[in-house]
C-alpha positions in Angstrom: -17.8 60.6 55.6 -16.8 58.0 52.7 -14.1 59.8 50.1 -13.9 58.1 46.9 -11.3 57.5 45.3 -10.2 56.3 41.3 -11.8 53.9 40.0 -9.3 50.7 40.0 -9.4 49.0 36.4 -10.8 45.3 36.6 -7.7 42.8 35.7 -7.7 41.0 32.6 -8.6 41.7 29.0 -10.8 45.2 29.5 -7.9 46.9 31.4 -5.9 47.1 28.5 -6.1 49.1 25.4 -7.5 46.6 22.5 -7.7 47.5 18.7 -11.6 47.0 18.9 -12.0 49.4 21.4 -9.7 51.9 19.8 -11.4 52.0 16.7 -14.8 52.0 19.1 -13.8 54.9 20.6 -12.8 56.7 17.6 -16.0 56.2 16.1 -18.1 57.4 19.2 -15.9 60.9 18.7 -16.3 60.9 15.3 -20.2 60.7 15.9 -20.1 62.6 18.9 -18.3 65.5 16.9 -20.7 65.1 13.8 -18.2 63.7 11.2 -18.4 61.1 9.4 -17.1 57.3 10.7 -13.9 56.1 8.8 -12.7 52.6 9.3 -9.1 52.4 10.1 -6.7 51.6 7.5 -5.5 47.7 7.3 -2.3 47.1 5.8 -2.9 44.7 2.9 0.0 42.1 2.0 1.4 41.6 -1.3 -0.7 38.2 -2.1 -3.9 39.4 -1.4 -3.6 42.8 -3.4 -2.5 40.7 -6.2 -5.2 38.0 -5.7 -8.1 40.9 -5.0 -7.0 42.8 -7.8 -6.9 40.0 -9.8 -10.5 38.9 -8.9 -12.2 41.9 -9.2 -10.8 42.4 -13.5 -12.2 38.8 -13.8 -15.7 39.6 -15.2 -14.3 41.6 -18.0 -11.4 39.9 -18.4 -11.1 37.9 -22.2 -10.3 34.4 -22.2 -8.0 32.5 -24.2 -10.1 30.5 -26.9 -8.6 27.4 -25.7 -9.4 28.2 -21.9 -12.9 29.5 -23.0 -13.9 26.2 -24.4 -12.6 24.5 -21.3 -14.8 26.5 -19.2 -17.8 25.6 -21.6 -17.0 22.0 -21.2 -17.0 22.1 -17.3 -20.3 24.2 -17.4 -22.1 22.1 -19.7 -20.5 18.2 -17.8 -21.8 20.1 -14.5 -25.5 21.0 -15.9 -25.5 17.4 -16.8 -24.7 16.1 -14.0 -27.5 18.4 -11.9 -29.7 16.8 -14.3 -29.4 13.2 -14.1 -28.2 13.6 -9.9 -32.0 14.2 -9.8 -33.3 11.2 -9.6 -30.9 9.9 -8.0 -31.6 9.4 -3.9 -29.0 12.1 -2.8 -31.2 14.8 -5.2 -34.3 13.4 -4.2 -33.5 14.7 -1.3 -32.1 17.8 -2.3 -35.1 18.7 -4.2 -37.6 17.8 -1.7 -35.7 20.7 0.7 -36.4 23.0 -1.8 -40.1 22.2 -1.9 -40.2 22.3 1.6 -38.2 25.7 2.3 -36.9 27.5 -1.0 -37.2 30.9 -0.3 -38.3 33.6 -2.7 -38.4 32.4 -6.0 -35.3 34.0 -8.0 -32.9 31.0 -9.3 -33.8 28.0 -11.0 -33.7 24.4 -9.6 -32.6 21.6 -12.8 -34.5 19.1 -13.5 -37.8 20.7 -12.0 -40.2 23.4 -12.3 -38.7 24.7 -8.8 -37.8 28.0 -8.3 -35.7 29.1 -5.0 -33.7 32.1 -3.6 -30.5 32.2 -4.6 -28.5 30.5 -1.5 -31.3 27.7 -1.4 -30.8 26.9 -5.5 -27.1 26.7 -4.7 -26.8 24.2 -2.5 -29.6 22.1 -4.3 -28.0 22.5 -7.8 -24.7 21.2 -5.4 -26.0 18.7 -4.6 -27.8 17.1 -7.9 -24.3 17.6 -9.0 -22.7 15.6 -6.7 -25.5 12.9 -6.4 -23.4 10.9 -8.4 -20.0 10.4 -10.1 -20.3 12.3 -13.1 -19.1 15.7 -12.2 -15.6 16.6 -12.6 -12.8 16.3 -10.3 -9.0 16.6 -9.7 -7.7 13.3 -8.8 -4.7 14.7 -6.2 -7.0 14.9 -3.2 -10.4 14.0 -4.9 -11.3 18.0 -5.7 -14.6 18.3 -7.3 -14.5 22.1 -8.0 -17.4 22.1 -10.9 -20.5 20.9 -8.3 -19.7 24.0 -6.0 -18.6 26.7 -8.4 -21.0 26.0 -11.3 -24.1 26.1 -9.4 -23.0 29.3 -7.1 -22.3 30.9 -10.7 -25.7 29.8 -11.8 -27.6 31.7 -8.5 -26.4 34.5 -8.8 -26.0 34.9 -12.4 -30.0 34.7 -12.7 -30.4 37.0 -9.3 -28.3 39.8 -11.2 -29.5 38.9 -14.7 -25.9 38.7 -15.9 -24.8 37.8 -19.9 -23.1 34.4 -20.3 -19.8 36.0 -21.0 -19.5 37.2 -17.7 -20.9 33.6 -16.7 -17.9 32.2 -18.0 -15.6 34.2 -17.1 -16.9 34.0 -13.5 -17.0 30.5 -13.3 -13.3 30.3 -14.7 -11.9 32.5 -12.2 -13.7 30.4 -9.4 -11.6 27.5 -10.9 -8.7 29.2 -10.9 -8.9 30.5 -6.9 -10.7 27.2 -5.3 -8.1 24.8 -7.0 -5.3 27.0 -6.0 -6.4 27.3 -2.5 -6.5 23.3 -2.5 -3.3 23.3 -3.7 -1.2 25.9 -1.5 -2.4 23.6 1.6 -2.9 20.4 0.0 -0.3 18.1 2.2 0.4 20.8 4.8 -3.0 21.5 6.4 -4.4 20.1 9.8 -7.7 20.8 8.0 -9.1 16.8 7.4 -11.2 17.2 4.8 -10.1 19.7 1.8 -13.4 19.4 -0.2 -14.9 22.7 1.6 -12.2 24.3 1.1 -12.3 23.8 -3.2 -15.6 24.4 -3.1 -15.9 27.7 -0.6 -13.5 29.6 -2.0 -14.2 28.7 -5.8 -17.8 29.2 -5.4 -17.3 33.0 -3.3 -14.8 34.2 -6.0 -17.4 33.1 -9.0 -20.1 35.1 -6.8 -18.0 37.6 -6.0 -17.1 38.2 -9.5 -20.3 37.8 -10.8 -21.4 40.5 -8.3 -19.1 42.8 -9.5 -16.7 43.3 -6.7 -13.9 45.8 -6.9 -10.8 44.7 -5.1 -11.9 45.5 -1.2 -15.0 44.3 -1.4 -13.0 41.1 -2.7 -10.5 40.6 0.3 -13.8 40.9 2.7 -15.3 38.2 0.7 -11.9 36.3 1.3 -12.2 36.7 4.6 -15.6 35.3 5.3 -14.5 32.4 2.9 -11.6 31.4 4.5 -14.0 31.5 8.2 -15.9 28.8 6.4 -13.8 26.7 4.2 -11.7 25.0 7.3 -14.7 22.8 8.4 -15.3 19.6 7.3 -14.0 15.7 8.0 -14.5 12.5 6.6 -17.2 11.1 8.4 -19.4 10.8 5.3 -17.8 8.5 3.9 -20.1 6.0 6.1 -22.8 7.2 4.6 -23.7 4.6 2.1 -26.5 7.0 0.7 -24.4 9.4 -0.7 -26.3 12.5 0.6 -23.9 13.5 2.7 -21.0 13.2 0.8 -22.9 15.6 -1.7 -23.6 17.5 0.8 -20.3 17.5 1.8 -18.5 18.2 -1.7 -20.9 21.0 -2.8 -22.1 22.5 0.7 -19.4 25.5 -0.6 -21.8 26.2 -3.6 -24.1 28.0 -0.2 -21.3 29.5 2.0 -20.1 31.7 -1.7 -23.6 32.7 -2.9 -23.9 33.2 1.1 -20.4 35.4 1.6 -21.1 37.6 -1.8 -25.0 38.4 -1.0 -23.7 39.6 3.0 -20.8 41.9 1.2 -22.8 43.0 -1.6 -25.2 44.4 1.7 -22.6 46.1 3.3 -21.0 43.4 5.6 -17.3 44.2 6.0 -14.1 42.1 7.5 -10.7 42.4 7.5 -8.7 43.5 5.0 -6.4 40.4 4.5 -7.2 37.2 6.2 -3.9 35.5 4.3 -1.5 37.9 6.7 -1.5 39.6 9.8 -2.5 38.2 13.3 -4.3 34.5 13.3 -4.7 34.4 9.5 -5.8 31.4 7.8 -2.4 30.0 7.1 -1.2 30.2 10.6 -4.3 28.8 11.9 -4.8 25.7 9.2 -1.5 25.5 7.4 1.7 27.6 8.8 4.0 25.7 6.7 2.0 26.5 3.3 3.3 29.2 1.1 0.5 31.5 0.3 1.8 32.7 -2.6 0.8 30.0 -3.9 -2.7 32.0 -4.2 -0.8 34.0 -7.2 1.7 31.4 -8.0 0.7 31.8 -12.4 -2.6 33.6 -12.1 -3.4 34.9 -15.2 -1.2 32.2 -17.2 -2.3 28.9 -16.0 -6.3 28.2 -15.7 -7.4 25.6 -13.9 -10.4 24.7 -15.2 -8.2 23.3 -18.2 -6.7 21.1 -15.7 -9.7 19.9 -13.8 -10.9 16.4 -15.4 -13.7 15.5 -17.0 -14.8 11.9 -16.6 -15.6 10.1 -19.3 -17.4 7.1 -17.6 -20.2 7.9 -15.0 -18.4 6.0 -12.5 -16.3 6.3 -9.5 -12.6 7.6 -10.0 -11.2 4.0 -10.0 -12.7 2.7 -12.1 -11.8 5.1 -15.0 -8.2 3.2 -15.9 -9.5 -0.4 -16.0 -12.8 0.7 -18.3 -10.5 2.7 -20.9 -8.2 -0.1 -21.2 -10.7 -2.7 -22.0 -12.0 0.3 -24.6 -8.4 -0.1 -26.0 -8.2 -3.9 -25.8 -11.6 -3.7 -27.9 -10.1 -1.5 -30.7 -7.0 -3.3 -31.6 -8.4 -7.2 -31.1 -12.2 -6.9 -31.0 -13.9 -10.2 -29.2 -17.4 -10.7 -27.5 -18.3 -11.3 -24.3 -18.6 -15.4 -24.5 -15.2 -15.2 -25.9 -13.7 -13.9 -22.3 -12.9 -16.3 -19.9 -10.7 -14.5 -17.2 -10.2 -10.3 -16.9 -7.6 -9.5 -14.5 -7.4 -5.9 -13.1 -4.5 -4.5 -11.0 -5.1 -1.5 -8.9 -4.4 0.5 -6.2 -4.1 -0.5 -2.7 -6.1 2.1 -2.1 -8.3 2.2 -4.8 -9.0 -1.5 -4.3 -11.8 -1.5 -1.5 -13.6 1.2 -2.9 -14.2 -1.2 -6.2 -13.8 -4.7 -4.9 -17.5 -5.9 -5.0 -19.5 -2.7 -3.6 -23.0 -2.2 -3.3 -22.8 0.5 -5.6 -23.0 -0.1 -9.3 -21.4 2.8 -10.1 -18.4 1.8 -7.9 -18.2 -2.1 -8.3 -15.8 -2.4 -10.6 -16.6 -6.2 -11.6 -20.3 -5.0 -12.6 -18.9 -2.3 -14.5 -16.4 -4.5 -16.8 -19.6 -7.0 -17.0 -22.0 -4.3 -18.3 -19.1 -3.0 -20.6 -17.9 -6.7 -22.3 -22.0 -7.2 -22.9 -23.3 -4.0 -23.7 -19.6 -2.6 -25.1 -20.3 0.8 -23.5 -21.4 1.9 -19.9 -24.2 4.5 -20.0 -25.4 6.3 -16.9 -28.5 4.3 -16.5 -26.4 1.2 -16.5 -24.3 2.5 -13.9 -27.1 3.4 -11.4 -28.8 0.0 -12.1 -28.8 -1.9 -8.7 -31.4 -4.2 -10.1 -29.2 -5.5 -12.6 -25.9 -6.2 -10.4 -27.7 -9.5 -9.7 -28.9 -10.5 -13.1 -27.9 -13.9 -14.4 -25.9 -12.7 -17.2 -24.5 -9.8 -15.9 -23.1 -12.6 -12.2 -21.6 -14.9 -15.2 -19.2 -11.6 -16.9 -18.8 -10.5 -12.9 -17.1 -13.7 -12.1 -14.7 -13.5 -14.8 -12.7 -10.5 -13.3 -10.1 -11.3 -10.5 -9.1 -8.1 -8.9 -5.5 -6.8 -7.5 -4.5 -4.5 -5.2 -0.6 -3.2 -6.4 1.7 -1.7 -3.9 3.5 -0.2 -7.3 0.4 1.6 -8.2 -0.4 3.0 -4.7 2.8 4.7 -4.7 2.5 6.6 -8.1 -1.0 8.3 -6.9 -2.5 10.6 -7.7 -1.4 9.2 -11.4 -4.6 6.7 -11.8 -2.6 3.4 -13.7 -4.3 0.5 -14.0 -3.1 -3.1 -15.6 -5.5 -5.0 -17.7 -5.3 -8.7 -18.7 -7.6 -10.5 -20.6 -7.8 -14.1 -21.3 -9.5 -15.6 -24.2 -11.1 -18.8 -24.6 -8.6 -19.7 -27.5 -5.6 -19.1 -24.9 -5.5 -15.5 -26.6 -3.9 -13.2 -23.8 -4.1 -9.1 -24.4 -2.6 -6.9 -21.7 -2.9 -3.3 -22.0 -1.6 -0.8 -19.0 -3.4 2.6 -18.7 -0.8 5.8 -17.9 -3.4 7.9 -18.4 -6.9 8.3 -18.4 -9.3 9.5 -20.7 -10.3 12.9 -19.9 -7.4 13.9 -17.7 -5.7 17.0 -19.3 -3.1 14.5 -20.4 -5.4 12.9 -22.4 -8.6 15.1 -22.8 -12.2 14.2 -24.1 -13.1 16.3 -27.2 -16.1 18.0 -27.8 -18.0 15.6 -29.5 -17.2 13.4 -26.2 -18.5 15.7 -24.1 -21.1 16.4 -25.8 -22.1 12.3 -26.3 -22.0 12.4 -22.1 -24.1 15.2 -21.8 -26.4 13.8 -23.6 -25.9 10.2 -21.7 -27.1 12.7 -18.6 -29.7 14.3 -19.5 -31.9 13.2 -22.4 -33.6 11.3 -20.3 -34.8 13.6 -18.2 -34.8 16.8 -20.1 -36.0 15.1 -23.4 -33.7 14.7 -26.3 -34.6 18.3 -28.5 -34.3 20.0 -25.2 -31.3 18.5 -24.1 -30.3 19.2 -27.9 -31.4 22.8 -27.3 -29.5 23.5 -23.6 -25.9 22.0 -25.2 -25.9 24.3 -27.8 -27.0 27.0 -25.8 -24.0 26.0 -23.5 -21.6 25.7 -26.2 -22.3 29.2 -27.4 -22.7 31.2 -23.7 -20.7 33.8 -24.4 -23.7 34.8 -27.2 -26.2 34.6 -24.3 -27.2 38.6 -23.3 -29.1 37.1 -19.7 -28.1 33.3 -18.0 -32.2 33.2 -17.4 -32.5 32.7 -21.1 -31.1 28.8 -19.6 -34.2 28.5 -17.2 -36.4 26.7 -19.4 -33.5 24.5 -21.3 -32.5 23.2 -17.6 -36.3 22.5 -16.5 -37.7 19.0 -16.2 -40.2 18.9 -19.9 
């Protein structure tokens, strides 16, 4: 006869008392005794109680004036540049995905008569907003918050109907916690590629708050967030398209609209993903200081220190353009007057320019188009066809361009040295410390609203292009962001 004995534990991870299958066990006596299941409390650091707290006031949280206009600006630069990326080839694409497979139809599409769910909108209103080097950006790192967190805002601001105040408001706070993420683990991080990580966690705290979150349903939004924002390397920058680099820049516009619609279902995570046992810093960056997550919340916005290009072009070639702007001003001459421009760069900075194929990036086509047309509109900057003109190869061979050790080492500060040479032996130099539309030196509203326009009249028609920027300029009057539907559709 065969006694049995105890059963003998198998070795390894099941023959040891885990924290899942504590709280499993707890919840199968809880059920088993007919009360009701209780999640286990998680303590909850100091940063992200501050952070989630902070998050979840947001939506009724006044603005400063100052900071409220800001916020306007970056809306309205970002709806522009959704509505000229469209017919561009990176928003071609984009907007034949949402023909193909847009979901229910909830959120608006720009520059169409497309409607989408909400997750689908966001990453095609990403990506018409990257399509292109309109949309705004923070130089240190090449953040481009306003393609991720505008769009997200826009989703789920028509799925829950919400006023434009809370728009704003929303949008500024998404600023506020991408830009800072970026910049707790900007230099420390073996993450290669930061742009997801901008664009994740600005986009899921703008859904979040647009949501209405209260502060736990905040730090589980965090958490899912920081599981997608570490992705990401440079591999598109071989992609002479563009589409994946959009992709790339804005994909964070779907992972928040994503994140926000699972929590506002009933998805929970753990309480504080910034602390505790393989948090994100001690996976990505254990030698970043989180609290930089908190470091001035409340007193410095970031949107106010996010740029706003003034020329549709490629960062670069911002410096150069404004000082021939200034040259212009103070000793005005013509184009057959030039006979040699010479530009100093970055070493950096100099291959991206130096002769590309792409006219918003070669910086010798730009200065052509500028000394004959003395301005650079959008449609000039997207015009292959022209790179090759006669007139346009005579200006392009004027400009002899320099890469400058000096310069390189004073990045993320874009300087650039112009010299032009007259025909008449006439020599004007003029060096650029700052650009035009940095917070240094920022682009007023009639500015803005000139490059708005630049975007989208085009497309949109001038009286409703007319129509959507003062719509824009006044959201905090609007009682529901679908009263922008029909301003943002193609005529």
């Amino acid at each position: 006869m065969q006694v049995l004995g105890k059963a003998r534990p198998v070795r390894g991870h099941d023959d040891r008392l885990t924290r899942r299958g504590m709280l499993l066990g707890s919840a199968s006596l809880a059920a088993a005794a007919g009360l009701p299941r209780v999640a286990a409390a998680e303590e909850v650091g100091p940063v992200m109680a501050r952070l989630s707290a902070y998050m979840s006031e947001a939506g009724t949280r006044a603005l400063p004036d100052a900071i409220a206009e800001q916020a306007k600006f970056h809306i309205l630069d970002t709806f522009a540049a959704m509505v000229s990326g469209s017919e561009l080839p990176p928003g071609r694409h984009a907007l034949n995905f949402a023909r193909a497979y847009g979901g229910e139809k909830i959120a608006t599409i720009a520059a169409s008569k497309i409607l989408a769910g909400p997750i689908e909108a966001a990453i095609v209103n990403g990506m018409l907003a990257q399509a292109d080097e309109s949309d705004d950006n923070y130089s240190a790192g090449g953040a481009h918050p306003g393609c991720a967190i505008v769009p997200a805002a826009l989703a789920m601001g028509e799925t829950f109907g919400v006023d434009g105040a809370r728009f704003m408001r929303a949008v500024t706070l998404g600023y506020d916690v991408g830009m800072r993420a970026f910049k707790t683990v900007y230099g420390v991080t073996t993450i290669p590629d930061l742009h997801n990580i901008v664009g994740t966690f600005g986009a899921s705290a703008t859904a979040g708050s647009i949501a209405g979150f209260d502060a736990q349903k905040m730090r589980w939004l965090l958490d899912y967030a920081a599981q997608q924002a570490g992705s990401g390397f440079g591999a598109w920058t071989r992609d002479i398209e563009h589409t994946e680099k959009s992709f790339v820049f804005s994909v964070g516009a779907r992972n928040g609209v994503a994140t926000a619609l699972m929590v506002k279902s009933g998805w929970t995570g753990v309480a504080d993903v910034f602390s505790g046992g393989d948090n994100f810093f001690q996976s990505y960056a254990p030698k970043a200081k989180p609290t930089g997550l908190i470091d001035q919340l409340g007193e410095r916005y970031e949107v106010a220190l996010t740029i706003i290009k003034k020329w549709t072009s490629g960062g670069p070639t911002q410096s150069p353009l404004d000082g021939i702007v200034n040259m212009r001003k103070k000793h005005p001459f013509e184009a057959d007057q030039v006979k040699q421009v010479a530009v100093r760069v970055s070493q950096s900075g100099f291959p991206k320019v130096n002769n590309t194929e792409s006219p918003d990036l070669c910086l010798q086509y730009l200065i052509a188009v500028l000394l004959l047309d003395k301005a650079v509109s959008f449609r000039a900057a997207h015009d292959k066809a022209r790179m090759t003109e006669p007139r346009i190869m005579k200006e392009r061979a004027k400009v002899v361009l320099t890469a400058d050790g000096e310069l390189e080492r004073i990045l993320p500060k874009r300087v650039a040295l112009v010299e032009i040479t007259l025909n008449d032996g006439t020599v004007l130099k003029e060096r650029i410390d700052t650009v035009r539309g940095t917070p240094e030196d920022p682009m007023n509203k009639d500015e803005v609203v000139a490059k708005a326009r630049d975007l989208m009249a085009p497309v949109l028609g001038a009286k409703g292009c007319d129509r959507l920027v003062e719509k824009v300029l006044a959201i905090e009057k609007v009682k529901n962001i679908r009263e922008l539907r029909p301003l943002l559709q193609k005529a």
